[in-house]
C-alpha positions as CSV (number, residue, x, y, z in Angstrom):
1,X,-21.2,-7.3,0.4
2,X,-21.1,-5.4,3.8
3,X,-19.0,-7.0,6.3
4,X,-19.0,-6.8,10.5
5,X,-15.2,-4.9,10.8
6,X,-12.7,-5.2,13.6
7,X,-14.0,-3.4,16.8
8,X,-11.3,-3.8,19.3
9,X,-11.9,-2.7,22.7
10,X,-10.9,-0.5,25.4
11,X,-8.1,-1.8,27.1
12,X,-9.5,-2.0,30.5
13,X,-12.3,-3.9,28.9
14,X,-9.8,-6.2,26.9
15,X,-7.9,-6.7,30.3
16,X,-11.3,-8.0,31.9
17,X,-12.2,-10.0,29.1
18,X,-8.8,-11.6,29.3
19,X,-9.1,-12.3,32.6
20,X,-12.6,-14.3,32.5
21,X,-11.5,-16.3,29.6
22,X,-8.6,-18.6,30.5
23,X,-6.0,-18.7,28.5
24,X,-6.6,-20.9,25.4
25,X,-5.0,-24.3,24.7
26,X,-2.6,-24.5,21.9
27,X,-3.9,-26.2,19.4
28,X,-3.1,-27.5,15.7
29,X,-3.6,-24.4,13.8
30,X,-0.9,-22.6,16.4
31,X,1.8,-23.1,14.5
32,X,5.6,-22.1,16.1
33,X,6.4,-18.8,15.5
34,X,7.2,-18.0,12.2
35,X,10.8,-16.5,10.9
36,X,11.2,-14.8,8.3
37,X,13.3,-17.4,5.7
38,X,16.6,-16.6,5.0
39,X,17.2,-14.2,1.9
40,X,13.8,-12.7,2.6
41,X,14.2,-9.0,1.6
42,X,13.6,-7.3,5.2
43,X,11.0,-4.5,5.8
44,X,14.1,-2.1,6.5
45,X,15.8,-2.3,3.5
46,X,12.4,-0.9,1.7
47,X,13.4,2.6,3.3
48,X,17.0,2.2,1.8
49,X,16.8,1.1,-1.7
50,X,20.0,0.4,-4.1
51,X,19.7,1.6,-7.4
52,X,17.8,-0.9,-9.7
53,X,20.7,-3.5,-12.0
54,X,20.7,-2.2,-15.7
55,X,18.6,-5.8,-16.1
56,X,16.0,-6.3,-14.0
57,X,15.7,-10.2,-12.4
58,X,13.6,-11.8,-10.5
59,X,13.4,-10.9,-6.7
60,X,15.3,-13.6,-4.8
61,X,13.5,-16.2,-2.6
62,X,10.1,-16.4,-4.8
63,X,6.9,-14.9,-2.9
64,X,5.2,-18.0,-3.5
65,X,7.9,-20.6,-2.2
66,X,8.2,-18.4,1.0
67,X,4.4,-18.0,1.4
68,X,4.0,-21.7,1.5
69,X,6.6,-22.3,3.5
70,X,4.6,-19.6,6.1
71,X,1.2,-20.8,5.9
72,X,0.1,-22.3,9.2
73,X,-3.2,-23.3,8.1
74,X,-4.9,-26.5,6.8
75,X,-4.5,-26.9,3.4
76,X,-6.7,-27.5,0.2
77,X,-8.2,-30.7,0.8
78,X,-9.2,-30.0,4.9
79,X,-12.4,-28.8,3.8
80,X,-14.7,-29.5,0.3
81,X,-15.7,-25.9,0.7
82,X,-12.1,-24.5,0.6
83,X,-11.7,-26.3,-2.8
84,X,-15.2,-25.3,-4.4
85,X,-14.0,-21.7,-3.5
86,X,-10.8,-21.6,-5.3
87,X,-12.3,-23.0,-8.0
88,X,-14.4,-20.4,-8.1
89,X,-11.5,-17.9,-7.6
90,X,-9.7,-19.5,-10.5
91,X,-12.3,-20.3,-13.2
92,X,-11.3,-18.0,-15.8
93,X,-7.3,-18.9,-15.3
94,X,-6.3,-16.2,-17.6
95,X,-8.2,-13.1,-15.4
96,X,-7.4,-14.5,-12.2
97,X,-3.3,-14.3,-13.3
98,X,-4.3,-11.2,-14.7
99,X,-5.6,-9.8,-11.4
100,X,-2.9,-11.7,-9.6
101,X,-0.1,-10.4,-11.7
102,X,-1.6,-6.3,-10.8
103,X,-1.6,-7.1,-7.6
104,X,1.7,-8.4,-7.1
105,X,3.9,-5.6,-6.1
106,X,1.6,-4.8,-3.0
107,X,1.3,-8.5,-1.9
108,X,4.9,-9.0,-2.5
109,X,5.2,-5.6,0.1
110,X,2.5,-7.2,2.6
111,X,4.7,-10.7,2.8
112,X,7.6,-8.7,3.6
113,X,5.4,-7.1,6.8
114,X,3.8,-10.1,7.4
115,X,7.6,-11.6,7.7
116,X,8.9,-8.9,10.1
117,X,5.6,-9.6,12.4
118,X,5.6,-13.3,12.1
119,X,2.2,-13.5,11.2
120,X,0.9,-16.5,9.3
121,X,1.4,-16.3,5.2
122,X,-2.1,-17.0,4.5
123,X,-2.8,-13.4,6.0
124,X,-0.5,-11.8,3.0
125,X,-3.9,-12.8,1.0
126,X,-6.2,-11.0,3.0
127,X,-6.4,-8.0,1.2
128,X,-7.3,-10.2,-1.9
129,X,-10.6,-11.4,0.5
130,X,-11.4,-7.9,1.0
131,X,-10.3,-5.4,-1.8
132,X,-8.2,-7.3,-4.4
133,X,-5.5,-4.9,-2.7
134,X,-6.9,-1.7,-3.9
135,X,-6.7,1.6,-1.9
136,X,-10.7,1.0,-1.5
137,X,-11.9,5.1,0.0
138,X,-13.8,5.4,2.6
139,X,-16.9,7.3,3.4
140,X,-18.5,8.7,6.1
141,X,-18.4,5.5,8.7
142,X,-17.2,3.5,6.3
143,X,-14.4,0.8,5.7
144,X,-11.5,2.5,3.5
145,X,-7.9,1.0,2.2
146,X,-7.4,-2.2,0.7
147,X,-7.6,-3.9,4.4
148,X,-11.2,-2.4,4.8
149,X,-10.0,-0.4,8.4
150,X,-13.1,1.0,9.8
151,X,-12.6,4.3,11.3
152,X,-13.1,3.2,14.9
153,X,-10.1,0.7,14.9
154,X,-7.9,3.1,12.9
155,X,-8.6,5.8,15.9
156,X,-7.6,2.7,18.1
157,X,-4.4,2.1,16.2
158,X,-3.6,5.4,16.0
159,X,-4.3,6.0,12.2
160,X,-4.5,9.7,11.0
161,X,-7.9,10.4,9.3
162,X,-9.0,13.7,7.8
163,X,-9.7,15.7,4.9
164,X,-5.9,16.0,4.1
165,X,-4.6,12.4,4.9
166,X,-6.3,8.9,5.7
167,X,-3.4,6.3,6.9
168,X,-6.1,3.5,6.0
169,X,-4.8,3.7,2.3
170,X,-1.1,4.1,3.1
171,X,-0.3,0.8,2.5
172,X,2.9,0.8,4.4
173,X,1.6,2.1,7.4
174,X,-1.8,0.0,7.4
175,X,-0.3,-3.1,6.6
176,X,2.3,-2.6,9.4
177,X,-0.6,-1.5,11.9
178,X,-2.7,-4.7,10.9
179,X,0.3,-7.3,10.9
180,X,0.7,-5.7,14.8
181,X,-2.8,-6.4,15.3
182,X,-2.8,-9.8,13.7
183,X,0.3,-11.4,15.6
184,X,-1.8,-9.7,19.0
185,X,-4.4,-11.0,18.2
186,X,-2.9,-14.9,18.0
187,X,-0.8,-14.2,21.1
188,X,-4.2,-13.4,22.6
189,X,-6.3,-16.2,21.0
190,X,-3.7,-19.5,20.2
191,X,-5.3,-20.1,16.7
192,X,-5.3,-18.4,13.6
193,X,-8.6,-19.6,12.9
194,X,-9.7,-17.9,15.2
195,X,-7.8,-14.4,14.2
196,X,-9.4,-14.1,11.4
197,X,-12.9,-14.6,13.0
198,X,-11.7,-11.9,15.4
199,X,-10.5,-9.7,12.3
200,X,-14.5,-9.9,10.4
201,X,-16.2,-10.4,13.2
202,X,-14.5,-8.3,15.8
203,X,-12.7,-9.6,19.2
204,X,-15.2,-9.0,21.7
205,X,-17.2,-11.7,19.7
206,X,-14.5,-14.2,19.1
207,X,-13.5,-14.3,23.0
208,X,-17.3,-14.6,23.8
209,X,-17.7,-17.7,21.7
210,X,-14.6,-19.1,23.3
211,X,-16.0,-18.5,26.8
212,X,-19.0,-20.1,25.9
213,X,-18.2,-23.3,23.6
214,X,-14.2,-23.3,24.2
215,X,-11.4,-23.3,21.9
216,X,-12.5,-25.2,18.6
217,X,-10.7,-28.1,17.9
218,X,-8.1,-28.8,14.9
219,X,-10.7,-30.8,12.5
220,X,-13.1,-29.4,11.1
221,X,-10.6,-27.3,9.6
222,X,-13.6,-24.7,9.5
223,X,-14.9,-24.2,12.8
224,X,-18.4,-25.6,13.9
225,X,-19.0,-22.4,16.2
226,X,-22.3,-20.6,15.3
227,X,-21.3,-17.3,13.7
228,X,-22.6,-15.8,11.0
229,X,-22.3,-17.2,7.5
230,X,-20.4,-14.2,6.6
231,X,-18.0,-14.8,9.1
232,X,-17.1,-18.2,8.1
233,X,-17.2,-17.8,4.5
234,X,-14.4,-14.9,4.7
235,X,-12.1,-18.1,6.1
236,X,-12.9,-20.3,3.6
237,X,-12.2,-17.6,0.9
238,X,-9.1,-17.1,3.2
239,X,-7.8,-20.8,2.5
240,X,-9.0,-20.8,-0.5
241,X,-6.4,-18.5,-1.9
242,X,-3.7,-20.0,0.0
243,X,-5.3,-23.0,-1.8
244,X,-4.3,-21.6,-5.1
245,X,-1.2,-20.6,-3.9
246,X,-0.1,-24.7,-2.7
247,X,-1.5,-26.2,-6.1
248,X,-2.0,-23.4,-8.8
249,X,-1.2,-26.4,-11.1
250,X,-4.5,-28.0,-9.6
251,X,-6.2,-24.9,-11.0
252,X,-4.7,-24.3,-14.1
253,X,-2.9,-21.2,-13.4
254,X,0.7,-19.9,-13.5
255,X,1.7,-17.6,-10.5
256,X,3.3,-14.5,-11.8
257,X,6.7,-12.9,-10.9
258,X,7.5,-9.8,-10.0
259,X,11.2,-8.1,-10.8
260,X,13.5,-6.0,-8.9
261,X,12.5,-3.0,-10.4
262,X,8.7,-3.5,-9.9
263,X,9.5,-4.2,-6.1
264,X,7.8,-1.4,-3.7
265,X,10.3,0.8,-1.8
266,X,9.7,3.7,0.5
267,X,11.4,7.0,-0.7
268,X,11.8,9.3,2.1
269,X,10.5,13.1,0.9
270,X,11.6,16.1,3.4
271,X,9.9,18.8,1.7
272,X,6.0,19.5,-0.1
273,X,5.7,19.6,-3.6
274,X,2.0,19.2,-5.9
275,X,1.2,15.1,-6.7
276,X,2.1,15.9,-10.3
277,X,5.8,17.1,-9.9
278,X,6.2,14.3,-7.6
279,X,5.0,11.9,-10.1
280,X,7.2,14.0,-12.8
281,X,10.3,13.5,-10.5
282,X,9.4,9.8,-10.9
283,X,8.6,9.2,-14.2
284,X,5.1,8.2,-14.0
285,X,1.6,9.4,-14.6
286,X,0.1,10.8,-12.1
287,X,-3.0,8.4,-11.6
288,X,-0.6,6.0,-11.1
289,X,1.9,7.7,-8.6
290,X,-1.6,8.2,-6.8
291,X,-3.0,4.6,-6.8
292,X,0.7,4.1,-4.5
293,X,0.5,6.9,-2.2
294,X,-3.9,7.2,-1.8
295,X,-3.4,8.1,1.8
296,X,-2.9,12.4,0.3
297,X,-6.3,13.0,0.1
298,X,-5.3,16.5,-1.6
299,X,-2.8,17.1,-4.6
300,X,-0.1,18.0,-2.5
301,X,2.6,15.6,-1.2
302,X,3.2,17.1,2.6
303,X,5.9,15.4,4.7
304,X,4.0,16.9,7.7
305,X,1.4,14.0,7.2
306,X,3.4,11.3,5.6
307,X,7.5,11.8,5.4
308,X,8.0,9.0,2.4
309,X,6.1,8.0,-0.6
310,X,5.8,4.4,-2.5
311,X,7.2,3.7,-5.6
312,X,8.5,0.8,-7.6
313,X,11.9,0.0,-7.0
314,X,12.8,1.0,-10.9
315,X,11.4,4.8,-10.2
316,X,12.5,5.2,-7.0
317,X,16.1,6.2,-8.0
318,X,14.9,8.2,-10.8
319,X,12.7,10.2,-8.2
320,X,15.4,10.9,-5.8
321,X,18.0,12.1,-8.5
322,X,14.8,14.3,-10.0
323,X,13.9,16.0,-6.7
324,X,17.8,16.4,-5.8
325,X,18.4,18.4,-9.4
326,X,14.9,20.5,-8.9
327,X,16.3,21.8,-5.0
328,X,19.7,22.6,-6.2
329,X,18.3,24.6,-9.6
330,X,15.3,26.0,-6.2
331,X,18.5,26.8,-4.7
332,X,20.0,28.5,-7.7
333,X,17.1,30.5,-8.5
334,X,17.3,31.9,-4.3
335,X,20.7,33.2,-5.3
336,X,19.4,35.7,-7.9
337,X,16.7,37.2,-5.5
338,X,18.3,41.2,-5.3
339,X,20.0,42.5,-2.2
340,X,17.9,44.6,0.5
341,X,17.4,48.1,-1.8
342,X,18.3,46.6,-5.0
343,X,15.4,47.1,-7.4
344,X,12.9,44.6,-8.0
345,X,12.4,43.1,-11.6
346,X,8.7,43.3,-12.4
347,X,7.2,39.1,-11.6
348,X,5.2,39.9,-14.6
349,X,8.5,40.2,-16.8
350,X,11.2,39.1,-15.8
351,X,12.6,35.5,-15.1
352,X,14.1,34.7,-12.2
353,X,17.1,32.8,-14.4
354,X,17.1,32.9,-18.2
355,X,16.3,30.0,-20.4
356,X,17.9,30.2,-24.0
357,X,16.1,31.9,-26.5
358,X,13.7,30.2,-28.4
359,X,14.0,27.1,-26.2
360,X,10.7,24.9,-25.9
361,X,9.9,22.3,-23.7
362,X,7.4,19.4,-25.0
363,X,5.0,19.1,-22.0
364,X,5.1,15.4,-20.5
365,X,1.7,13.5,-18.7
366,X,1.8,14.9,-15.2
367,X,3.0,18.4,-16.1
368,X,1.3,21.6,-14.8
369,X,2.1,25.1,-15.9
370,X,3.3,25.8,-12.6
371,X,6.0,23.2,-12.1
372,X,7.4,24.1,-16.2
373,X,8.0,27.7,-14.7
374,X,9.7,26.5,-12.3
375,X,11.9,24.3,-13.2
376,X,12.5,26.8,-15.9
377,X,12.8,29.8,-14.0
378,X,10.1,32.0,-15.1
379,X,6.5,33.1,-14.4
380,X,3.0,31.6,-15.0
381,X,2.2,34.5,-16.5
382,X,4.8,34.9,-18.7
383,X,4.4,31.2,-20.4
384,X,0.6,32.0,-20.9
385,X,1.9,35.3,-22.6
386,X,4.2,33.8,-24.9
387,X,2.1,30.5,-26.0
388,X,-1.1,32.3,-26.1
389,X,-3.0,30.6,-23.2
390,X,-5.7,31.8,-21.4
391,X,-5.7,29.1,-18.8
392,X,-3.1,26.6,-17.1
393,X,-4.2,23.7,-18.8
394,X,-2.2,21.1,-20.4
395,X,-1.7,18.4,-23.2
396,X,0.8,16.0,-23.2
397,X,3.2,16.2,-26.2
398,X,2.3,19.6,-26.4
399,X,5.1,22.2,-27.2
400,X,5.6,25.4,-25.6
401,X,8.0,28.1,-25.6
402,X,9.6,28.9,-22.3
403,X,11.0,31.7,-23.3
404,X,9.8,34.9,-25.1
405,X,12.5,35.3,-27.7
């Protein structure tokens, strides 16, 4: 289903707008300001993560207790259509905990943004209205990400789009971008309702219908204010979920928990290297290092576009100790390179360091030919030579020889 996207405005334009419209009464759904609860893992300590305990526990202050205690909305029974919809959300209780339980590293990750912006918690569950938190891509005009960013408000927000890197599927940096946009937007507006009119149906629209029929009081809990069916259903799927989330025992469902180890972290990268050594370094395949880090639209990692990658908490360490060994064996391998005049060993023949003789290496998922020569200090040419390959393609659990004798 096509949806109406955000389409904020030029600020002169905004600044006009604001001007006409008074400023709106506070009403029920503006709740106070909204801390982030004590013990909440902060958004800074994602770029500084401690390696994982040998036994991974549950993360402290459970995502769901401090989502409830966040949400600033009405809850379940405000509305017979919020209900109807998380029944419909929840009526195979078995798939919906299996989505929910994919899911939950990235909407444990949004919370933590959402905390640090003091947005409202039923906003963590936005991405489940709109993608089911998947790094949706965009085409041509498009949406794209799993906040459905259309490329006119990422331009606004000052999101890099282009063949090489689209910031809508960064998760970190879109979710930061649209937490901004969403606590604006409620400074602007008074009512949360009403930011998430403004965030399907655009601003200009919201503050047009507030001009003309004024703020919409606390009950209904859904708005009477004529906009599109779309529009209003994209709340009530909003609640809905936050629904869920108050009474999963209503629904028969049991909320899932996520451990330390599963927990996303940013992992700060100061150098390029090809998606599958990356994913190597980390231990992981490399369709899923690149379902975390969607915004390198090519196969190379480049901290020119984007100067840290997500992973799970548990591969995070393993990543940085990975990357630290390759540059220091990089570094090794620079030593060996021949004084100006000394003669140059033929690239075709000889390594640049010498692996044992007859030494193998059994080729893991993610592997190229290009990162096993050189982590192992020899050529392309020469692996293809001594395992008989006319190409650079790879099996994993295959064994090769990395070294002629």
């Amino acid at each position: 289903m096509t949806m109406r996207r955000l389409r904020p405005l030029p600020l002169a334009l905004t600044g006009l707008l604001a001007a006409c419209v008074s400023a709106p009464p506070k009403s029920p759904h503006s709740a106070p300001d909204i801390a982030p609860p004590q013990g909440t893992p902060q958004v800074g300590d994602i770029d500084h993560p401690v390696a994982p305990a040998a036994v991974a526990a549950p993360v402290a202050n459970n995502v769901w207790d401090r989502l409830r205690n966040s949400f600033a909305m009405d809850d379940c029974d405000a509305d017979p259509a919020i209900v109807d919809a998380a029944r419909k959300f929840t009526s195979n209780p078995q798939r919906f905990q299996e989505q929910l339980n994919d899911v939950l590293p990235h909407l444990v990750y949004v919370e933590q943004i959402a905390a640090k912006h003091q947005v409202a918690g039923e906003f963590v569950l936005l991405p489940w209205v709109e993608s089911h938190y998947r790094p949706v891509p965009g085409h041509k005009n498009n949406p794209a990400g799993m906040w459905q960013i259309m490329p006119a408000t990422a331009r606004a927000l000052g999101m890099r789009m282009d063949k090489r890197y689209d910031g809508r599927l960064d998760a970190s940096q879109a979710t930061d971008k649209i937490m901004a946009l969403l606590r604006r937007y409620h400074d602007d507006l008074g009512d949360w309702r009403m930011v998430d009119y403004a965030y399907n149906a655009g601003e200009f629209s919201v503050r047009n219908l507030i001009g003309k029929y004024g703020m919409p009081p606390a009950d209904p809990a859904i708005p009477r204010m004529p906009v599109k069916r779309i529009t209003r259903e994209h709340l009530v799927k909003l609640l809905a979920m936050a629904c869920v989330v108050r009474e999963p025992d209503r629904f028969q469902v049991s909320l899932p928990t996520l451990t330390s180890d599963q927990r996303l972290v940013k992992v700060e990268v100061d150098k390029a290297m090809p998606m599958a050594q990356a994913a190597s370094h980390a231990g992981m395949s490399v369709s899923d290092f690149k379902f975390l880090n969607p915004g390198f639209r090519s196969d190379t990692i480049d901290p020119n576009l984007a100067s840290y990658l997500l992973l799970p908490s548990g591969k995070a360490e393993q990543f940085r100790q990975t990357a630290t060994q390759s540059a220091t064996a990089s570094l090794a391998d620079m030593s060996l390179v021949p004084a100006e005049g000394a003669p140059l060993a033929a690239a075709d023949d000889q390594p640049a360091r010498s692996a044992s003789k007859g030494a193998t290496y059994k080729v893991k998922s993610g592997d190229t030919l290009s990162a096993i020569a050189r982590q192992h200090g020899v050529t392309i040419k020469q692996l293809q030579r001594w395992n008989h390959l006319s190409g650079a393609r790879l099996k994993p659990g295959q064994t090769i020889a990395i070294n002629g004798g």
